[in-house]
C-alpha positions as CSV (number, residue, x, y, z in Angstrom):
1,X,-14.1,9.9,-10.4
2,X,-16.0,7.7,-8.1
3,X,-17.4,5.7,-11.2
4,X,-18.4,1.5,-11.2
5,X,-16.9,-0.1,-13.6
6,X,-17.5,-3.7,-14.5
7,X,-14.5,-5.8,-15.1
8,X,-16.6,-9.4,-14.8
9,X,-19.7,-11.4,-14.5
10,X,-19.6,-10.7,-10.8
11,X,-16.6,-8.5,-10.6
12,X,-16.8,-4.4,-10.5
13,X,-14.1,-1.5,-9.0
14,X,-14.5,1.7,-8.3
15,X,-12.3,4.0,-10.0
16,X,-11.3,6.9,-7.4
17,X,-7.6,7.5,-5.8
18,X,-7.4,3.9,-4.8
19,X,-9.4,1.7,-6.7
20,X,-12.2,-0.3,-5.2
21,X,-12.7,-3.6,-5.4
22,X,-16.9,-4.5,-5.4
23,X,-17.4,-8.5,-5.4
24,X,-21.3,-9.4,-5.8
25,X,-21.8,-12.6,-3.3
26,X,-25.0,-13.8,-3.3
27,X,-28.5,-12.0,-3.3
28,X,-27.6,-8.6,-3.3
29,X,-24.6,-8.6,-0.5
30,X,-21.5,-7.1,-2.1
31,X,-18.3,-7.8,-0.6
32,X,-15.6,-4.2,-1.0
33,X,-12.1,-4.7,-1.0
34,X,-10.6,-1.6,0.6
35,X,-12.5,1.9,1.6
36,X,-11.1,4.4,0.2
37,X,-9.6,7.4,2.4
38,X,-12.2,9.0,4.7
39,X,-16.2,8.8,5.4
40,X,-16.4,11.3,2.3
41,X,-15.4,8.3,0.4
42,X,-17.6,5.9,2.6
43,X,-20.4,8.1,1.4
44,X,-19.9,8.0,-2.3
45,X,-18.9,4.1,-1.9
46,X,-22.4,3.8,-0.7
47,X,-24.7,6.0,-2.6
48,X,-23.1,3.9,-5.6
49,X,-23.9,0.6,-4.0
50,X,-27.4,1.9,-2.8
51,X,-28.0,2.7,-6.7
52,X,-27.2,-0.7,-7.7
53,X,-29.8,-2.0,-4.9
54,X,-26.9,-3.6,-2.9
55,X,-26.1,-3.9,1.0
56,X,-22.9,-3.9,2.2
57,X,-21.8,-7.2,4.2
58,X,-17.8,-6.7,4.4
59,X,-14.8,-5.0,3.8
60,X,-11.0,-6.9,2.9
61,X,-8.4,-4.2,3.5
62,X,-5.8,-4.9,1.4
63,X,-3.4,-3.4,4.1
64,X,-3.7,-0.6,6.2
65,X,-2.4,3.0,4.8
66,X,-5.1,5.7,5.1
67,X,-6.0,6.2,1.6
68,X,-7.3,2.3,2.1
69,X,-8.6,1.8,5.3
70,X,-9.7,5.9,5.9
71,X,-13.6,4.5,4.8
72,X,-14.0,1.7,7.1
73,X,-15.1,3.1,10.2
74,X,-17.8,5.2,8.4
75,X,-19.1,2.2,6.4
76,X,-18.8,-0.3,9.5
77,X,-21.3,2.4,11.4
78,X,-23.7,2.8,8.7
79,X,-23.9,-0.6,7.9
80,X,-23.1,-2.8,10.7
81,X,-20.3,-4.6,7.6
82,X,-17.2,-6.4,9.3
83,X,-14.0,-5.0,8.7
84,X,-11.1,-7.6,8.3
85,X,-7.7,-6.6,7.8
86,X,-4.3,-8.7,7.2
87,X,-2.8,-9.3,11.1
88,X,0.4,-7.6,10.5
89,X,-1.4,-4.4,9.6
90,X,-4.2,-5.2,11.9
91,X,-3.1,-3.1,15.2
92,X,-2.7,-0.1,12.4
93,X,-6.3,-0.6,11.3
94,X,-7.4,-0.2,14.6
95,X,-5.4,1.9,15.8
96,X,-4.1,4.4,12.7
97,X,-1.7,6.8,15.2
98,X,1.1,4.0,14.8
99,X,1.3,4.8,11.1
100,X,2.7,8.3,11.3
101,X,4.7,7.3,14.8
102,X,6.1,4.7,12.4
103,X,7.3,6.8,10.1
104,X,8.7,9.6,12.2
105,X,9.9,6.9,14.5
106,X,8.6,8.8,18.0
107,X,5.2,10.7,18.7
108,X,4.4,12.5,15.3
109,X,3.6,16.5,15.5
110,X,0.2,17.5,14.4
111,X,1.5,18.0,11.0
112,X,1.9,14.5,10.2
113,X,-1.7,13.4,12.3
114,X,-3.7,14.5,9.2
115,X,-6.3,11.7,7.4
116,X,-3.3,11.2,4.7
117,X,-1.3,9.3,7.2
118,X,-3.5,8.7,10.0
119,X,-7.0,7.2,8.7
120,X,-10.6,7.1,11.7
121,X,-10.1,3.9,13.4
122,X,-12.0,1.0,12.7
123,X,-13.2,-2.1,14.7
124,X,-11.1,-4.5,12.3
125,X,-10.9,-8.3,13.1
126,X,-7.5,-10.4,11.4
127,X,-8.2,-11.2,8.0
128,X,-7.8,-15.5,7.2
129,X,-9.0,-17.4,4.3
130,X,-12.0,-18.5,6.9
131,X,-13.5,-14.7,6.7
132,X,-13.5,-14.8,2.8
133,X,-16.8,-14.6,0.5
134,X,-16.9,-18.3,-1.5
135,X,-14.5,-19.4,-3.9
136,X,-12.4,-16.1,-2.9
137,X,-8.4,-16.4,-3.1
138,X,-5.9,-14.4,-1.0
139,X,-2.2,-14.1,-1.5
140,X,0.2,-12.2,0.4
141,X,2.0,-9.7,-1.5
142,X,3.9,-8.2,1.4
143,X,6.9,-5.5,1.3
144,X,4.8,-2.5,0.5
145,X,3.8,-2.7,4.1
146,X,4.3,-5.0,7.1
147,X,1.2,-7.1,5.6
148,X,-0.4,-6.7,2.4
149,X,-3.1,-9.2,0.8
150,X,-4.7,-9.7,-2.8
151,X,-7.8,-11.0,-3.4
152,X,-8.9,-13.0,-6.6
153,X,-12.7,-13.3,-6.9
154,X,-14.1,-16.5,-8.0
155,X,-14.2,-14.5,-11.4
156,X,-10.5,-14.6,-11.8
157,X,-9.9,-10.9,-11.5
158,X,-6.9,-10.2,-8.9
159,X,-7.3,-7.1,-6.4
160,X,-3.4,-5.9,-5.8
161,X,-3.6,-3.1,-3.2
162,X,0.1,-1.7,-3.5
163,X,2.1,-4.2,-5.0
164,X,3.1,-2.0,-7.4
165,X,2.4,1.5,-9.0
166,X,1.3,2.8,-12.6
167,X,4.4,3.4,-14.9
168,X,3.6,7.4,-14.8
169,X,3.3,7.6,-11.6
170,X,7.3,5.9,-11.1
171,X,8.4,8.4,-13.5
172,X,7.1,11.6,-12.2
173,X,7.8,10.4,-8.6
174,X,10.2,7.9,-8.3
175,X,10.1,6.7,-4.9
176,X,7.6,4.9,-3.7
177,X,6.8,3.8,0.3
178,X,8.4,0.8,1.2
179,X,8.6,-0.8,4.5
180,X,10.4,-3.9,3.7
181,X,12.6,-3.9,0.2
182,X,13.4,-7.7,-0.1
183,X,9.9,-8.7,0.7
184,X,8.5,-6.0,-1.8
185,X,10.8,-7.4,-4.6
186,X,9.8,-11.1,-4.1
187,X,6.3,-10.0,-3.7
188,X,6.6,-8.4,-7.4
189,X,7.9,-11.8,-8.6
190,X,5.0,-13.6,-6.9
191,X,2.6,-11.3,-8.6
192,X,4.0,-12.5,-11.8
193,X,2.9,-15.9,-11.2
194,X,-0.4,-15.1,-10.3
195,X,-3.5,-16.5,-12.8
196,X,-6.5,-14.3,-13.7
197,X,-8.4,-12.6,-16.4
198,X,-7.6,-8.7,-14.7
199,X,-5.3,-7.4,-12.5
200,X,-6.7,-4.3,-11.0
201,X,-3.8,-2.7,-8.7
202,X,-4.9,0.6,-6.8
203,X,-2.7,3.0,-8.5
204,X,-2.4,1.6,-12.1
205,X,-5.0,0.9,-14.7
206,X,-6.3,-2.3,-14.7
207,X,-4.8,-4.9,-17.5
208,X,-5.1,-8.5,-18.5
209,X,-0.9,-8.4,-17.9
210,X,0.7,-7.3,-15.0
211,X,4.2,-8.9,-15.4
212,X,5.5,-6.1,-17.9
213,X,4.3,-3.4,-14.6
214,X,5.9,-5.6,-12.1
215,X,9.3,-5.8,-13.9
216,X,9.2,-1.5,-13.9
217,X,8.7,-1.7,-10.4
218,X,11.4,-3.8,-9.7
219,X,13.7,-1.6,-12.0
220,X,13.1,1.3,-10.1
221,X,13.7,-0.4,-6.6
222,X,16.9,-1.5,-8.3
223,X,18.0,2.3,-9.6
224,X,17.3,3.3,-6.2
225,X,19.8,0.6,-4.2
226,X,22.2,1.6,-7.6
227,X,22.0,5.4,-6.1
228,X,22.1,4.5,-2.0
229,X,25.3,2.9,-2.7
230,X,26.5,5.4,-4.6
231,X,26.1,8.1,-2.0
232,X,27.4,5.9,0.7
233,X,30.7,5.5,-1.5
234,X,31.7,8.8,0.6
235,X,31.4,8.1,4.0
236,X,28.0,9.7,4.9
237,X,25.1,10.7,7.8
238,X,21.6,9.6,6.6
239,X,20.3,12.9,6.5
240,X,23.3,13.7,3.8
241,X,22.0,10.3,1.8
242,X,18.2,11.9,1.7
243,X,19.3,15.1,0.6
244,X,21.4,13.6,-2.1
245,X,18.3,11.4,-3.0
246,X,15.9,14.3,-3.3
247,X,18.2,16.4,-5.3
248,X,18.8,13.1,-7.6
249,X,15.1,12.6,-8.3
250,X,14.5,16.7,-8.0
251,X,11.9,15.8,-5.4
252,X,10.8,18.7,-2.8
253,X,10.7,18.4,0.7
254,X,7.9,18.8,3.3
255,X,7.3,17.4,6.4
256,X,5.0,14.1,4.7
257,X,7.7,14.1,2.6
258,X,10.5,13.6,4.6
259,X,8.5,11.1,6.9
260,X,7.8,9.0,3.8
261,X,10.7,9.2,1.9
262,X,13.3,9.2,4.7
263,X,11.4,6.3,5.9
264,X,11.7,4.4,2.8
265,X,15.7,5.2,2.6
266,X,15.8,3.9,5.9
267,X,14.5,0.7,4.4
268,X,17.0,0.4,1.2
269,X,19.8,1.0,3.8
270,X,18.7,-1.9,6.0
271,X,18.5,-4.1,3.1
272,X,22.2,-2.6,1.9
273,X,23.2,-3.5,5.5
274,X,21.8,-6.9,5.5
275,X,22.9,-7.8,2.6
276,X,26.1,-6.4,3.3
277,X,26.7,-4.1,0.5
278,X,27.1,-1.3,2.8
279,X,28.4,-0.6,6.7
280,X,27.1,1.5,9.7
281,X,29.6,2.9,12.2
282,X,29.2,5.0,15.0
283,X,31.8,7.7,15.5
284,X,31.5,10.6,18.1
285,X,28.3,9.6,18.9
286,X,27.1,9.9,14.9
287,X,25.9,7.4,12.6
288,X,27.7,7.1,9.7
289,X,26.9,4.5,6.2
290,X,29.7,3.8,3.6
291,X,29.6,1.8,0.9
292,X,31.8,-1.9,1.0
């Protein structure tokens, strides 16, 4: 864990929860691409670069989800590094309490203000192709969250945050967060298209291929619209649709759990309703979803 592998000429990660991208720019400036989750991260992130005889001049957050942005405020105080982050996550970066209000949809208890939802703040700017190291690419893979980027180093290896997760990790889980389904499932077919010689997303092992990952994604987004509209064939409350889809998937329920999960449903039901595959209707002051 916490180990620098070297993936190109210029090109490293760092294999931990969520990988680590570590571009070499020039002298000995390294640029990271996300932080990992807290300042105990930030310290390991930096006793590895310190080892390699490298300074820290910036970090590209992928998006904004504490296990990727939890490092930033530690690193941008020990270092003085800039901090850029995509501008649709960018008010999250800065200020992480709207993650878990998002996903409870009010003020969140204590349980749900821990560093797993709710990373240190950090004095992000908005990420544009202007802020990036030379001959760096972004693309926005978007869907996972409100804004997500990947970055290609000049190299050719692609950095894909979230886009999609290892093949495992689908079928010992299932669900994974999603904030907007029809932008996650085009941003799976974008990734497709994309050129490079590795593809390193933060949950799955990095491969020459991703299309064959991308396509099990999508799969599983599908199976779970399949299952939404079967529950809703009955007419049904929401809270009857996430039972029925953690007792599907034998999931357990805590309070994380039902934040991220239930927020997610909330998602596959809006695109259901938007696409109108499905209806809402409000009866004795009670939503209810049915199948059309």
């Amino acid at each position: 864990m916490y180990e620098l592998i070297q993936v190109a000429e210029r090109t490293w990660y760092i294999d931990c929860p969520a990988k680590i991208g570590v571009y070499l720019m020039s002298g000995n400036e390294v640029c990271l691409i996300d932080s990992g989750s807290d300042k105990d991260a930030a310290r390991r992130i930096l006793k590895i670069l310190g080892a390699q005889g490298w300074n820290l001049a910036m970090v590209l957050a992928t998006h904004s989800h504490a296990d990727h942005i939890g490092g930033c405020a530690a690193l941008a105080a020990r270092t003085g590094c800039e901090v850029y982050a995509p501008e649709g996550d960018l008010s999250f970066t800065r200020h992480p309490e709207f993650e878990p209000a998002m996903l409870y949809g009010g003020c969140p208890p204590k349980a749900l203000r821990s560093k797993f939802l709710m990373a240190q703040p950090s004095p992000a700017k908005p990420l544009t192709e202007d802020c990036l190291p030379e001959g760096m690419e972004m693309c926005r893979l978007d869907g996972h969250s409100p804004a997500m980027a990947a970055f290609r180093t000049p190299d050719g290896v692609w950095f894909l945050g979230d886009c999609m997760t290892a093949e495992n990790i689908i079928e010992k889980y299932h669900i994974s967060y999603l904030y907007d389904v029809e932008k996650y499932l085009s941003s799976l077919e974008i990734a497709k298209t994309l050129h490079g010689t590795c593809f390193i997303p933060a949950h799955a092992p990095a491969t020459d291929s991703i299309a064959a990952l991308a396509d099990k994604n999508a799969a599983k987004v599908h199976e779970i619209l399949d299952l939404v509209r079967t529950l809703c064939r009955e007419e049904s409350s929401f809270e009857h649709i996430l039972k029925g889809v953690f007792d599907h998937y034998s999931l357990r329920m805590d309070f994380t759990q039902y934040v991220l999960v239930g927020s997610t449903i909330r998602s596959y039901l809006s695109c259901l309703l938007d696409r109108q595959e499905v209806k809402a209707e409000f009866r004795d002051n009670r939503l209810y979803w049915q199948s059309i």
